[in-house]
C-alpha angles and dihedrals in degrees: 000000000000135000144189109280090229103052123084112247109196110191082221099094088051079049098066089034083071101041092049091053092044095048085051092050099044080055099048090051093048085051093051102041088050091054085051102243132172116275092243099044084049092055095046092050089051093051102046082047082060110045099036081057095040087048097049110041088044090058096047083045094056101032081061089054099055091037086056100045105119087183122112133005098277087063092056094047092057095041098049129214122336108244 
């Protein structure tokens, strides 16, 4: 990954982005261990929880980042004139 030199970048978006995805996949194990699933079935379920959440929000995080850097001319091209 890389940003814009200028722009602070604070690791505590990435932060929630963790949690989020922690707190889905806790829920989807209490879920699971309460229907009486097969252990693996009850990990896997856990960890795709978690990836498909973590890979999303990550993009849409960084995705946010890029989309409100003001630095540098190409910036300004994509953004348009300021009204």
């Amino acid at each position: 990954m890389r940003f814009c030199p200028k722009c602070e970048t604070s690791p505590l978006p990435f932060i929630v982005v963790v949690f989020v995805a922690g707190v889905s996949a806790f829920l989807t194990w209490l879920t699971l261990s309460y229907s009486e699933v097969e252990t693996m079935i009850l990990v896997a379920g856990s960890g795709g929880v978690f990836l498909a959440v973590f890979a999303t929000l990550l993009h849409y995080v960084i995705s946010c980042m890029k989309r409100h850097c003001r630095h540098g001319t190409s910036s300004e091209h994509q953004h348009g004139p300021a009204h």
